[in-house]
N, C-alpha and C positions, 0 to 999 in steps of 0.2 A: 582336201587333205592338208595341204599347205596353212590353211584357215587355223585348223585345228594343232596345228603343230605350233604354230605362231602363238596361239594360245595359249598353250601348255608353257612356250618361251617364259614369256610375262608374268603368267602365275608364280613359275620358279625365280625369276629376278627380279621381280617386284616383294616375293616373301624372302628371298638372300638377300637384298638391300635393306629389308626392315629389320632384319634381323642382324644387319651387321650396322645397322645405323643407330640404331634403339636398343643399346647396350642395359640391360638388366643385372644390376653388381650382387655378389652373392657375398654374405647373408641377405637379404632385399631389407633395402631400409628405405621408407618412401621419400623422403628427406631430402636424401644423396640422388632417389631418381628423376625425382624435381628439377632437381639445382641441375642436373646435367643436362635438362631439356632446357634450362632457362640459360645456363652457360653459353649452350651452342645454337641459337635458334633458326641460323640457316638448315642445318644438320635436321633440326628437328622439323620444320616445314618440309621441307624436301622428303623424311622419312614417310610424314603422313600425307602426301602428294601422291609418293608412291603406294603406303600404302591402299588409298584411297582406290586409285588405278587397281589395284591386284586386288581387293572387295568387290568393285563391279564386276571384272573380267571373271572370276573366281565365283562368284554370285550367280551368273549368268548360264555358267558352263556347267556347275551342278542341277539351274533348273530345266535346261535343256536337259542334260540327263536324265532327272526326274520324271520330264514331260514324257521321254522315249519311253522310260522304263514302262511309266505306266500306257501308255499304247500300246506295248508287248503285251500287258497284263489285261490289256482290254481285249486282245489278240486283233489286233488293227494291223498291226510290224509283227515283222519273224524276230525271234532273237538274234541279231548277226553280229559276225567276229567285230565290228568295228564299234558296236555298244560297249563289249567286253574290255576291248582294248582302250578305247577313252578311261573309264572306271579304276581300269590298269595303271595309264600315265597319271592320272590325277592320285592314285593310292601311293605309286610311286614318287611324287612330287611332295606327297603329305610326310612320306618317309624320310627323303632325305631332309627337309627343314626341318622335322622333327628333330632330325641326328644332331641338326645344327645350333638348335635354336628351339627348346620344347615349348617356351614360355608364349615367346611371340609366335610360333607355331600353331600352337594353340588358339589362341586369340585371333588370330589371322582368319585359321580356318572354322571355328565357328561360328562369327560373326558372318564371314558369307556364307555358311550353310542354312543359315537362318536366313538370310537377305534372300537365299535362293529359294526356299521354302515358301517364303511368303510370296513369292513375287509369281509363284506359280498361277494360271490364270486357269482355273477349270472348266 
């Protein structure tokens, strides 16, 4: 449990730190988004370190759920409350960065859902 909680930690402050490190100026001019990565390039290593970190963990934790789901669906596992509830913090996890940050929200959790996808082993 503690595993999983830990987990969930990371996902959220590794995409709260991309998303306050990896500032996106509006109107988006790609120009200006350049120049700000080349400006500060501690800031931006560090963004994509972290990012990197919260792609695997994030990557990982949707194939495991994928894995489970489909075991349910094989009927190998019961459906139980603690499938529901991961599915839950990870839905709520997508919520609030979303709130925060749709752009890099976005991008964040796509790219692992796909990383998680493929990485499933049948």
């Amino acid at each position: 449990m503690y595993k999983k909680v830990l987990t969930d930690l990371v996902i959220f402050l590794s995409g709260y730190l991309l998303i306050k490190w990896i500032t996106i100026p509006h109107p988006f001019v790609l120009s200006e988004f350049f120049i700000g990565l080349v400006i500060n390039p501690l800031k931006f290593f560090v963004a994509s370190v972290v990012f990197f970190i919260g792609f695997l963990v994030t990557g990982k934790v949707i194939r495991e759920l994928l894995h489970r789901t489909r075991k349910i669906g094989q009927k190998r596992e019961k459906l139980g409350m603690n499938l529901f509830l991961e599915y839950l913090f990870l839905f709520i996890i997508f919520f609030l960065l979303f709130n925060m940050g749709w752009e890099q929200t976005l991008v964040f959790f796509s790219l692992s859902l796909f990383y998680g996808m493929i990485s499933i082993e049948l």
